[in-house]
N, C-alpha and C positions, 0 to 999 in steps of 0.2 A: 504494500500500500504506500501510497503516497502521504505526508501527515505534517498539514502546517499551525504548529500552539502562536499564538498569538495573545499577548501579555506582556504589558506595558513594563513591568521589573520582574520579565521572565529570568529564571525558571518559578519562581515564586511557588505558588499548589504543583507547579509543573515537573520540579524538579527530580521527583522517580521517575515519572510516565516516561516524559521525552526520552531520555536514554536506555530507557526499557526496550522500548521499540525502537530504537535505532539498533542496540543491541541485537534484537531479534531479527534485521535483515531489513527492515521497513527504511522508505527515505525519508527524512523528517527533516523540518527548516523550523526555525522559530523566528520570529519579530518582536523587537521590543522596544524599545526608546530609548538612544543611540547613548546616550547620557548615563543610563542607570546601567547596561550592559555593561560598558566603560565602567563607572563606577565599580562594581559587584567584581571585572574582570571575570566576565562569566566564560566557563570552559567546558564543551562536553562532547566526549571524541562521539562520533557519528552524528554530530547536529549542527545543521549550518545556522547562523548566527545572522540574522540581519536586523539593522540598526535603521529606525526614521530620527530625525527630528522635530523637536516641537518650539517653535518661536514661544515669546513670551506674549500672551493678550497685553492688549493697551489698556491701558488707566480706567477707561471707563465700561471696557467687559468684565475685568478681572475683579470688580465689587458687586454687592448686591446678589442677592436669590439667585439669580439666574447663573451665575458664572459657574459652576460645576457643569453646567448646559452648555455653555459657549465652549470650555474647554473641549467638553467630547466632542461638540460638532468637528472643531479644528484635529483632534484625534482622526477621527474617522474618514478624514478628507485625507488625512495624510497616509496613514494605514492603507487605503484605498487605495492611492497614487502607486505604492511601494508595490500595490498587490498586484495591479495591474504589469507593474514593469516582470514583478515573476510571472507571467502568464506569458509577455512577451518574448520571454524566456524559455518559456517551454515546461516550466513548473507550474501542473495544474492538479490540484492536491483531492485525494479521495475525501479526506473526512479534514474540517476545518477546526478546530478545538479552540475554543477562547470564550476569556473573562471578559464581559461585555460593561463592565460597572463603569470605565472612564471613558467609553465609545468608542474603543479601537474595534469594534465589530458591527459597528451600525453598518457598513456598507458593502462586507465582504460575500453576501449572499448572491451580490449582482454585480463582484468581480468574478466570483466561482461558480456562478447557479446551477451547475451538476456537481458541486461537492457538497456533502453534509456537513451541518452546522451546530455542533455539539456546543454547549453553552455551561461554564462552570457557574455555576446559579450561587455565591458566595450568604449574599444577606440583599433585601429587598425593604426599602427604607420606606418606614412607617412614624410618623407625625404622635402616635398615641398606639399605645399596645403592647411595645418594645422598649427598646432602651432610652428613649425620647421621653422624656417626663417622667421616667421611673426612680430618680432620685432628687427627691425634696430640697436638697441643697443647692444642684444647678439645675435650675429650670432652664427651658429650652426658651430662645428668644422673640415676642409675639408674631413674626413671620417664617418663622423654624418652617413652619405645615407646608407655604410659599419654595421654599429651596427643597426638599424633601419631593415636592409631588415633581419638580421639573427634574431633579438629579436622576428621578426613574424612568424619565422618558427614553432615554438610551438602551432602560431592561426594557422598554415595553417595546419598543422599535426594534431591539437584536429577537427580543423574543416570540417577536410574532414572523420573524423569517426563517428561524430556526426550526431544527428536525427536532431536536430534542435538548435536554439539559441533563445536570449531574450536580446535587445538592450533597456537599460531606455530612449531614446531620438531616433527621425527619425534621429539628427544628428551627433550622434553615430552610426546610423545604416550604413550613409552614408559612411563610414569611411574605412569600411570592402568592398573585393573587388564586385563586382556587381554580379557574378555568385554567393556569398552567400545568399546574400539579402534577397530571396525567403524566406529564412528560417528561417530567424530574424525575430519574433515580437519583436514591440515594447512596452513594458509594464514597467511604472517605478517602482522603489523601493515601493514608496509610502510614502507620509506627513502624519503624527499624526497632522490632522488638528483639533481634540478636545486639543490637548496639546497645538502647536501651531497655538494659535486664539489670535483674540485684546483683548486687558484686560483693561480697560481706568482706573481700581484701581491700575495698575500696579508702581514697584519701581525699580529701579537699583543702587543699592549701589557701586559707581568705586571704587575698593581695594584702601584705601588711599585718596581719594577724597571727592568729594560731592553725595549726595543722589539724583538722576535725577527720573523726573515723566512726566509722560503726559503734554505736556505744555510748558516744557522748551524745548528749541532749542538744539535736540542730532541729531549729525552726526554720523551714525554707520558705518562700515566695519568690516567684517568679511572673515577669510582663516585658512587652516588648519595651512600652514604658511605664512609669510609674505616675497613674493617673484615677483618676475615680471610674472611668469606665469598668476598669478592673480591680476596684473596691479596696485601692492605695491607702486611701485615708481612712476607710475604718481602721486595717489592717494596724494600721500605725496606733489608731486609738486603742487596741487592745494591748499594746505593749508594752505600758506603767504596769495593767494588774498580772500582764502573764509574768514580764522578769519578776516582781515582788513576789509570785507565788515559786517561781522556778531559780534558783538565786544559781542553778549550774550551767541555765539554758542560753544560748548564745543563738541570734538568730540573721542571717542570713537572707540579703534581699537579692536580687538578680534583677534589672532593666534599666533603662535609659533614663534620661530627664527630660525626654522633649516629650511630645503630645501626637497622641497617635487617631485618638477618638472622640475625645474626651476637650472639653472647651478650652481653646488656648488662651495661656494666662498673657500678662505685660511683658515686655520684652524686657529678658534678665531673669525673672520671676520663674521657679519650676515648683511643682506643689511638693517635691520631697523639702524643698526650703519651707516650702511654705508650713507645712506638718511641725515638721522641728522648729517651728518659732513657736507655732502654736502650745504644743507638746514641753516646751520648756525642758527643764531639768525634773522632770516628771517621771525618768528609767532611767537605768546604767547606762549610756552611749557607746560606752567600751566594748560591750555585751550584742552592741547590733553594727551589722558590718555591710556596707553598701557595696557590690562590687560592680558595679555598671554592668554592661552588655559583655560575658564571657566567649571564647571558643567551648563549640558544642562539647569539645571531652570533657573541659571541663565543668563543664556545666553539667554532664551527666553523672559525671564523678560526686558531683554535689548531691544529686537526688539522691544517689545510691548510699551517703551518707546521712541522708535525712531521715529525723527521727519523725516526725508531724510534717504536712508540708499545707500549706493553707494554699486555695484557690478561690477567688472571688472574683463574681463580674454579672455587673449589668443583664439582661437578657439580653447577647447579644451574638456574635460568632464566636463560640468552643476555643479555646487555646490547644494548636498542637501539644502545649508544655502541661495541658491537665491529663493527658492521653498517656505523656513521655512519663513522668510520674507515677503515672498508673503503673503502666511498662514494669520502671523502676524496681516496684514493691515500695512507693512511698504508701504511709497510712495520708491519705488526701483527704483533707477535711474542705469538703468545697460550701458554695453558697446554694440557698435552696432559691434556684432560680431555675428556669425553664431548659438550659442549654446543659446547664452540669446534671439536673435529676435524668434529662435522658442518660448517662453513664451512668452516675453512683447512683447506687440505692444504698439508702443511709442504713447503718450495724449491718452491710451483707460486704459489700465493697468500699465502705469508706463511711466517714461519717457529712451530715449535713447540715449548715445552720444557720442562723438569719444572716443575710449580706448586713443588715443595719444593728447589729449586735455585738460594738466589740467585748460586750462582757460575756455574752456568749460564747463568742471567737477565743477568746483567753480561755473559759474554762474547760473548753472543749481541748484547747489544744498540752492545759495540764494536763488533763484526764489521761490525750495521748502518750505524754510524756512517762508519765506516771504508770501506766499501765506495762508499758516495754516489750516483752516476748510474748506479750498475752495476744495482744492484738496481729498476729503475725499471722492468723487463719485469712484476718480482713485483706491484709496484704497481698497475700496470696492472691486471692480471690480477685483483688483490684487487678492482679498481671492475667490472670485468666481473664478477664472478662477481654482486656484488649488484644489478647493471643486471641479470641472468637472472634471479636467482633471489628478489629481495626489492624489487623497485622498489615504490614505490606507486603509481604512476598507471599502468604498462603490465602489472603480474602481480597484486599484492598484491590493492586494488581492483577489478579487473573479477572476481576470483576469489570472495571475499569478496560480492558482489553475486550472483555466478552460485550459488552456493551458498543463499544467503536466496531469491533465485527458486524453486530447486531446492523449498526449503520447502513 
Protein backbone atom coordinates (compact mmCIF):
# COMPACT_ATOMS: atom_id res chain seq x y z
CA UNK A 1 0.00 0.00 0.00
CA UNK A 2 0.68 3.39 -0.52
CA UNK A 3 0.26 5.40 3.02
CA UNK A 4 0.47 9.28 3.57
CA UNK A 5 0.08 10.52 7.81
CA UNK A 6 -0.25 13.84 7.65
CA UNK A 7 0.33 15.89 11.20
CA UNK A 8 1.31 19.20 11.72
CA UNK A 9 4.28 17.85 14.74
CA UNK A 10 4.39 14.54 13.11
CA UNK A 11 5.06 11.64 14.35
CA UNK A 12 3.16 12.94 17.21
CA UNK A 13 -0.05 9.78 17.90
CA UNK A 14 1.84 8.75 14.68
CA UNK A 15 4.90 7.78 15.99
CA UNK A 16 4.48 3.55 16.15
CA UNK A 17 2.13 3.38 13.08
CA UNK A 18 4.22 5.13 10.49
CA UNK A 19 7.23 2.92 10.88
CA UNK A 20 5.26 -0.11 11.46
CA UNK A 21 4.37 -0.03 8.19
CA UNK A 22 7.13 1.11 6.57
CA UNK A 23 8.77 -1.77 8.23
CA UNK A 24 6.23 -4.16 6.84
CA UNK A 25 7.19 -3.33 3.19
CA UNK A 26 4.35 -0.50 2.66
CA UNK A 27 5.43 3.14 1.09
CA UNK A 28 4.69 5.63 3.50
CA UNK A 29 5.43 9.80 3.24
CA UNK A 30 4.55 11.90 6.08
CA UNK A 31 3.81 15.81 6.17
CA UNK A 32 4.32 18.14 8.70
CA UNK A 33 5.34 21.67 9.28
CA UNK A 34 8.72 22.20 8.20
CA UNK A 35 9.56 24.08 11.41
CA UNK A 36 8.46 21.50 14.04
CA UNK A 37 10.01 18.42 11.88
CA UNK A 38 13.24 20.71 12.12
CA UNK A 39 12.67 21.24 15.52
CA UNK A 40 11.84 17.50 16.82
CA UNK A 41 14.85 16.47 14.15
CA UNK A 42 12.43 13.85 13.27
CA UNK A 43 14.17 10.52 11.85
CA UNK A 44 12.46 7.38 10.64
CA UNK A 45 14.32 4.84 8.38
CA UNK A 46 11.43 3.96 5.71
CA UNK A 47 9.56 7.23 5.96
CA UNK A 48 9.94 10.12 3.74
CA UNK A 49 9.62 13.39 5.41
CA UNK A 50 8.03 16.37 3.93
CA UNK A 51 8.01 19.76 5.32
CA UNK A 52 5.23 22.84 4.38
CA UNK A 53 5.58 26.19 5.70
CA UNK A 54 3.30 28.34 7.44
CA UNK A 55 3.64 32.38 7.36
CA UNK A 56 2.63 34.03 10.23
CA UNK A 57 -1.28 35.65 10.11
CA UNK A 58 -1.25 39.53 10.21
CA UNK A 59 -2.32 41.42 13.32
CA UNK A 60 -5.63 41.59 12.61
CA UNK A 61 -6.43 37.54 11.96
CA UNK A 62 -4.32 36.23 14.60
CA UNK A 63 -6.97 37.94 17.51
CA UNK A 64 -10.31 37.31 18.33
CA UNK A 65 -12.64 33.98 18.16
CA UNK A 66 -12.06 33.21 14.85
CA UNK A 67 -8.24 32.93 14.45
CA UNK A 68 -7.83 29.09 15.21
CA UNK A 69 -10.28 29.36 11.96
CA UNK A 70 -8.10 31.49 9.97
CA UNK A 71 -5.04 29.59 10.98
CA UNK A 72 -6.55 26.04 9.58
CA UNK A 73 -7.98 27.64 6.46
CA UNK A 74 -4.02 28.86 5.65
CA UNK A 75 -3.12 25.06 6.92
CA UNK A 76 -5.15 23.42 4.45
CA UNK A 77 -4.31 25.67 1.40
CA UNK A 78 -0.87 24.84 2.18
CA UNK A 79 -1.15 21.06 2.91
CA UNK A 80 -3.03 21.16 -0.32
CA UNK A 81 -0.57 22.83 -2.53
CA UNK A 82 2.25 20.38 -1.14
CA UNK A 83 -0.34 17.45 -1.98
CA UNK A 84 -0.98 18.26 -5.18
CA UNK A 85 2.87 18.61 -6.03
CA UNK A 86 3.09 14.65 -4.73
CA UNK A 87 0.54 13.67 -7.12
CA UNK A 88 2.58 15.57 -9.74
CA UNK A 89 4.91 13.34 -8.72
CA UNK A 90 3.43 10.33 -9.01
CA UNK A 91 2.64 9.77 -5.30
CA UNK A 92 -0.99 8.89 -5.07
CA UNK A 93 -1.58 7.28 -1.62
CA UNK A 94 -4.10 4.37 -0.93
CA UNK A 95 -5.30 5.21 2.55
CA UNK A 96 -4.62 9.04 3.72
CA UNK A 97 -4.38 9.14 7.71
CA UNK A 98 -4.59 12.57 9.59
CA UNK A 99 -5.21 14.74 12.48
CA UNK A 100 -7.64 17.16 11.01
CA UNK A 101 -7.82 19.52 14.50
CA UNK A 102 -5.52 22.45 12.96
CA UNK A 103 -6.89 21.99 9.12
CA UNK A 104 -4.09 20.31 7.53
CA UNK A 105 -6.96 17.83 6.05
CA UNK A 106 -9.62 20.18 5.02
CA UNK A 107 -8.80 19.68 1.43
CA UNK A 108 -6.85 16.48 0.87
CA UNK A 109 -10.03 14.59 -0.06
CA UNK A 110 -10.09 16.59 -3.56
CA UNK A 111 -6.40 16.35 -4.00
CA UNK A 112 -6.76 12.37 -3.59
CA UNK A 113 -10.54 11.56 -4.04
CA UNK A 114 -9.63 7.78 -4.72
CA UNK A 115 -7.73 7.47 -1.55
CA UNK A 116 -9.29 6.87 1.88
CA UNK A 117 -9.56 9.24 4.42
CA UNK A 118 -8.88 7.98 7.82
CA UNK A 119 -9.28 10.78 10.52
CA UNK A 120 -7.44 10.51 14.03
CA UNK A 121 -10.71 11.92 16.00
CA UNK A 122 -8.38 13.38 19.17
CA UNK A 123 -11.18 15.48 21.22
CA UNK A 124 -14.04 17.54 19.63
CA UNK A 125 -14.54 20.83 21.42
CA UNK A 126 -17.58 21.46 23.53
CA UNK A 127 -18.46 25.14 25.17
CA UNK A 128 -20.33 23.08 28.24
CA UNK A 129 -20.10 19.35 29.05
CA UNK A 130 -16.39 18.92 29.19
CA UNK A 131 -13.52 20.54 30.21
CA UNK A 132 -14.82 24.18 29.44
CA UNK A 133 -16.57 25.20 32.73
CA UNK A 134 -15.66 22.37 34.60
CA UNK A 135 -13.44 24.03 37.12
CA UNK A 136 -14.87 26.83 39.24
CA UNK A 137 -11.67 28.67 39.52
CA UNK A 138 -11.19 29.48 35.76
CA UNK A 139 -14.11 30.01 34.04
CA UNK A 140 -14.12 30.17 30.58
CA UNK A 141 -14.27 33.79 28.94
CA UNK A 142 -18.12 35.16 27.94
CA UNK A 143 -17.39 34.21 24.09
CA UNK A 144 -15.37 30.99 24.85
CA UNK A 145 -18.86 29.17 23.00
CA UNK A 146 -17.94 31.81 19.87
CA UNK A 147 -14.03 30.24 19.37
CA UNK A 148 -15.14 26.72 20.39
CA UNK A 149 -18.03 26.32 17.64
CA UNK A 150 -15.69 27.97 14.65
CA UNK A 151 -12.38 25.93 15.87
CA UNK A 152 -14.72 22.73 14.96
CA UNK A 153 -15.58 23.74 11.67
CA UNK A 154 -12.34 22.10 10.27
CA UNK A 155 -13.74 18.60 12.34
CA UNK A 156 -16.88 19.18 10.64
CA UNK A 157 -15.55 19.88 7.05
CA UNK A 158 -12.45 16.86 7.22
CA UNK A 159 -15.39 14.84 8.72
CA UNK A 160 -17.94 14.84 6.45
CA UNK A 161 -15.35 13.95 3.42
CA UNK A 162 -13.87 11.40 5.24
CA UNK A 163 -14.27 7.23 5.06
CA UNK A 164 -13.84 6.89 8.44
CA UNK A 165 -12.09 7.83 11.91
CA UNK A 166 -10.15 6.23 14.95
CA UNK A 167 -10.82 7.63 18.57
CA UNK A 168 -7.88 6.33 21.22
CA UNK A 169 -10.73 6.30 24.10
CA UNK A 170 -14.88 5.46 23.86
CA UNK A 171 -14.55 8.90 25.78
CA UNK A 172 -13.17 10.78 23.12
CA UNK A 173 -15.26 9.09 20.91
CA UNK A 174 -18.08 10.50 22.99
CA UNK A 175 -17.10 13.94 22.29
CA UNK A 176 -17.74 14.05 18.58
CA UNK A 177 -21.39 14.69 17.51
CA UNK A 178 -23.44 11.31 17.52
CA UNK A 179 -24.26 11.06 13.77
CA UNK A 180 -20.23 10.42 13.44
CA UNK A 181 -19.92 7.86 15.81
CA UNK A 182 -20.72 5.03 13.56
CA UNK A 183 -17.41 5.65 12.03
CA UNK A 184 -15.19 6.16 14.86
CA UNK A 185 -13.40 3.14 16.08
CA UNK A 186 -11.96 3.17 18.99
CA UNK A 187 -8.34 1.98 18.99
CA UNK A 188 -5.45 3.54 21.11
CA UNK A 189 -2.12 4.68 20.40
CA UNK A 190 -0.78 1.96 22.20
CA UNK A 191 1.85 1.26 25.46
CA UNK A 192 5.54 -0.01 24.80
CA UNK A 193 4.53 -2.34 27.69
CA UNK A 194 8.12 -4.39 27.24
CA UNK A 195 9.65 -0.65 27.80
CA UNK A 196 7.34 0.37 30.37
CA UNK A 197 7.10 -2.67 32.82
CA UNK A 198 8.18 -2.94 36.94
CA UNK A 199 11.65 -3.16 37.22
CA UNK A 200 12.03 -3.79 41.32
CA UNK A 201 16.26 -3.10 40.36
CA UNK A 202 15.02 0.15 39.31
CA UNK A 203 16.86 3.91 40.28
CA UNK A 204 16.00 7.49 39.97
CA UNK A 205 18.50 9.84 40.36
CA UNK A 206 16.40 13.73 41.07
CA UNK A 207 18.73 16.34 39.00
CA UNK A 208 20.38 17.71 42.23
CA UNK A 209 18.91 15.47 44.81
CA UNK A 210 18.94 12.11 46.26
CA UNK A 211 19.07 8.80 44.57
CA UNK A 212 15.36 7.02 45.00
CA UNK A 213 14.64 3.14 44.76
CA UNK A 214 12.10 0.75 45.31
CA UNK A 215 11.36 1.07 48.88
CA UNK A 216 11.53 4.55 49.74
CA UNK A 217 8.28 6.55 49.82
CA UNK A 218 8.19 8.46 46.14
CA UNK A 219 5.11 10.50 45.33
CA UNK A 220 5.03 10.95 41.44
CA UNK A 221 3.04 13.24 39.04
CA UNK A 222 3.43 13.63 35.86
CA UNK A 223 2.16 16.40 32.77
CA UNK A 224 3.33 17.69 29.62
CA UNK A 225 2.89 20.99 31.66
CA UNK A 226 2.12 21.98 34.94
CA UNK A 227 -1.31 23.58 34.66
CA UNK A 228 -4.89 23.19 36.02
CA UNK A 229 -6.19 21.33 33.09
CA UNK A 230 -4.29 18.58 34.79
CA UNK A 231 -5.24 19.26 38.20
CA UNK A 232 -1.42 21.08 39.03
CA UNK A 233 -2.94 23.09 41.73
CA UNK A 234 -4.94 20.81 43.68
CA UNK A 235 -2.10 18.54 43.45
CA UNK A 236 0.07 21.06 45.12
CA UNK A 237 -2.74 21.85 47.63
CA UNK A 238 -2.49 18.59 49.17
CA UNK A 239 1.01 18.67 49.85
CA UNK A 240 1.30 20.63 53.42
CA UNK A 241 -1.10 17.65 54.89
CA UNK A 242 0.48 14.66 52.98
CA UNK A 243 4.43 15.62 53.86
CA UNK A 244 3.12 16.45 57.75
CA UNK A 245 1.42 13.16 57.79
CA UNK A 246 4.55 11.36 55.68
CA UNK A 247 7.64 13.07 57.25
CA UNK A 248 9.89 10.17 54.92
CA UNK A 249 7.98 10.92 51.61
CA UNK A 250 9.63 12.89 49.02
CA UNK A 251 7.77 13.77 46.07
CA UNK A 252 8.56 14.05 42.78
CA UNK A 253 6.99 16.30 39.99
CA UNK A 254 7.68 15.74 36.05
CA UNK A 255 6.45 18.78 33.38
CA UNK A 256 7.01 21.85 31.97
CA UNK A 257 6.12 25.53 32.86
CA UNK A 258 4.49 26.65 29.97
CA UNK A 259 0.62 26.05 29.16
CA UNK A 260 -0.47 23.45 27.03
CA UNK A 261 -4.52 23.73 27.62
CA UNK A 262 -5.03 25.36 30.34
CA UNK A 263 -5.57 29.49 30.40
CA UNK A 264 -2.26 31.20 29.69
CA UNK A 265 -1.11 33.40 32.52
CA UNK A 266 1.09 37.09 32.09
CA UNK A 267 4.10 36.83 30.43
CA UNK A 268 6.98 35.80 33.11
CA UNK A 269 4.02 34.37 35.22
CA UNK A 270 3.80 30.17 35.35
CA UNK A 271 1.31 28.63 37.84
CA UNK A 272 4.02 26.39 39.44
CA UNK A 273 5.21 30.17 40.72
CA UNK A 274 2.29 30.99 41.02
CA UNK A 275 1.34 27.64 43.72
CA UNK A 276 4.51 28.25 45.68
CA UNK A 277 3.60 31.82 46.53
CA UNK A 278 0.54 30.92 47.20
CA UNK A 279 1.55 27.74 49.36
CA UNK A 280 4.08 29.70 51.24
CA UNK A 281 6.33 27.99 53.72
CA UNK A 282 3.35 25.61 54.26
CA UNK A 283 5.61 21.94 53.42
CA UNK A 284 9.21 20.92 53.50
CA UNK A 285 10.45 22.22 49.88
CA UNK A 286 13.43 20.08 50.24
CA UNK A 287 11.15 17.14 50.22
CA UNK A 288 9.52 18.18 46.75
CA UNK A 289 11.63 18.09 43.79
CA UNK A 290 10.79 19.76 40.35
CA UNK A 291 12.49 18.01 37.41
CA UNK A 292 11.02 19.72 34.35
CA UNK A 293 10.56 17.63 31.09
CA UNK A 294 12.94 14.21 31.59
CA UNK A 295 14.37 11.71 28.75
CA UNK A 296 11.61 8.90 28.52
CA UNK A 297 14.31 6.29 30.41
CA UNK A 298 14.26 8.40 32.77
CA UNK A 299 11.31 9.12 33.20
CA UNK A 300 10.31 5.48 33.23
CA UNK A 301 12.98 4.69 35.71
CA UNK A 302 10.96 7.04 37.93
CA UNK A 303 7.55 5.36 37.64
CA UNK A 304 9.14 2.07 38.33
CA UNK A 305 10.31 3.65 41.42
CA UNK A 306 7.14 5.08 42.59
CA UNK A 307 5.42 4.27 45.54
CA UNK A 308 1.69 6.23 44.91
CA UNK A 309 1.62 8.14 41.65
CA UNK A 310 -1.27 10.76 41.52
CA UNK A 311 -3.04 11.54 38.05
CA UNK A 312 -5.41 14.23 37.77
CA UNK A 313 -7.23 16.00 34.96
CA UNK A 314 -10.18 17.85 33.75
CA UNK A 315 -12.50 15.76 31.40
CA UNK A 316 -10.46 15.85 28.95
CA UNK A 317 -7.94 13.63 26.57
CA UNK A 318 -6.38 10.56 28.71
CA UNK A 319 -2.52 11.14 29.26
CA UNK A 320 -0.31 8.45 27.55
CA UNK A 321 1.62 8.90 31.08
CA UNK A 322 -1.67 7.46 33.02
CA UNK A 323 -1.45 4.32 30.78
CA UNK A 324 2.63 4.31 31.07
CA UNK A 325 2.17 4.17 34.83
CA UNK A 326 -0.33 1.70 34.80
CA UNK A 327 2.39 -0.37 32.60
CA UNK A 328 4.62 0.45 35.29
CA UNK A 329 2.92 -1.28 38.25
CA UNK A 330 2.44 2.36 39.64
CA UNK A 331 -0.45 2.07 42.41
CA UNK A 332 -2.22 5.23 40.27
CA UNK A 333 -4.58 7.02 42.25
CA UNK A 334 -6.33 9.03 39.46
CA UNK A 335 -9.31 11.76 39.58
CA UNK A 336 -12.91 10.48 39.26
CA UNK A 337 -13.52 12.01 36.01
CA UNK A 338 -14.89 10.76 32.93
CA UNK A 339 -11.50 9.83 30.92
CA UNK A 340 -9.53 8.16 33.90
CA UNK A 341 -12.99 5.99 35.36
CA UNK A 342 -12.89 4.52 31.64
CA UNK A 343 -9.26 2.66 32.97
CA UNK A 344 -9.28 2.48 36.78
CA UNK A 345 -11.90 1.12 38.47
CA UNK A 346 -11.30 2.24 41.86
CA UNK A 347 -9.94 -0.96 44.84
CA UNK A 348 -9.64 -3.22 41.48
CA UNK A 349 -6.91 -1.29 39.48
CA UNK A 350 -6.18 1.73 41.33
CA UNK A 351 -7.71 3.86 43.53
CA UNK A 352 -10.14 7.01 42.73
CA UNK A 353 -10.82 10.52 44.12
CA UNK A 354 -12.24 13.97 43.93
CA UNK A 355 -10.02 16.05 41.40
CA UNK A 356 -11.30 19.00 43.82
CA UNK A 357 -10.14 17.39 47.14
CA UNK A 358 -6.77 17.82 48.07
CA UNK A 359 -7.53 16.56 51.47
CA UNK A 360 -8.61 13.61 49.92
CA UNK A 361 -5.63 13.55 47.58
CA UNK A 362 -3.24 13.43 50.66
CA UNK A 363 -5.11 10.96 52.57
CA UNK A 364 -5.55 8.68 49.96
CA UNK A 365 -2.01 8.85 48.93
CA UNK A 366 -0.85 8.17 52.85
CA UNK A 367 -3.04 5.36 52.90
CA UNK A 368 -0.80 4.31 49.78
CA UNK A 369 2.10 4.85 51.25
CA UNK A 370 1.22 3.25 54.35
CA UNK A 371 -0.16 0.21 53.13
CA UNK A 372 3.28 -0.84 50.99
CA UNK A 373 3.32 -4.77 49.73
CA UNK A 374 -0.22 -4.80 50.45
CA UNK A 375 -1.53 -3.13 47.78
CA UNK A 376 0.64 -4.98 45.14
CA UNK A 377 -2.48 -7.31 43.88
CA UNK A 378 -3.91 -3.40 42.63
CA UNK A 379 -0.62 -3.18 40.85
CA UNK A 380 -0.70 -5.99 39.22
CA UNK A 381 -3.87 -5.61 38.03
CA UNK A 382 -3.30 -1.85 36.85
CA UNK A 383 -0.32 -3.69 34.32
CA UNK A 384 -2.86 -6.29 33.23
CA UNK A 385 -5.50 -4.30 32.54
CA UNK A 386 -3.15 -2.23 30.00
CA UNK A 387 -1.24 -5.61 28.64
CA UNK A 388 -5.46 -6.38 27.58
CA UNK A 389 -6.57 -3.55 26.61
CA UNK A 390 -3.60 -0.81 25.36
CA UNK A 391 -0.54 -2.93 24.49
CA UNK A 392 1.05 -1.81 21.31
CA UNK A 393 2.45 -4.78 19.68
CA UNK A 394 -0.30 -7.43 20.61
CA UNK A 395 -3.86 -5.06 20.57
CA UNK A 396 -3.03 -1.50 19.63
CA UNK A 397 -1.06 -2.26 16.20
CA UNK A 398 -2.41 -5.25 14.68
CA UNK A 399 -6.00 -3.33 15.23
CA UNK A 400 -4.87 -0.16 13.89
CA UNK A 401 -3.55 -2.17 10.75
CA UNK A 402 -6.73 -4.23 10.46
CA UNK A 403 -8.65 -1.28 10.24
CA UNK A 404 -6.49 0.70 7.33
CA UNK A 405 -6.93 -2.88 5.42
CA UNK A 406 -10.42 -2.68 6.27
CA UNK A 407 -10.18 0.67 4.09
Amino acid sequence: MRLLFVHPAFPSQYCHLAPHLARAGHEVAAVGEKATLLGQRVVMDGVKLLGYDLPPLDAARASGPDSNLQRALQRGIAVAAGARQLARDGFRPDVVLAHPGWGDALLLKDVFPDAKLLLYCEAFYRARGADVGFDPEFPPPPDAAFGFRLTNAPWLISLHAADGGVAPTRWQRSLFPPEYAPRIEVIHDGIDTARAAPNPGARFQVPGGPLLARGDEVVTYVARNLEPHRGFHVFMRALPELLKRRSKARVVIVGGDQTSYSPPLPAGETYRARLLRELGGSFDASRVHFCGWLPHADYLALLQVSSAHVYLTYPFVLSWSALEAMACGCLVIGSRTGPVEEVIEDGRNGWLVDFFSPAEIARRVDEALGAGAKLDALRAQARRTVLERYDLKTVCLPAQVKLIESL
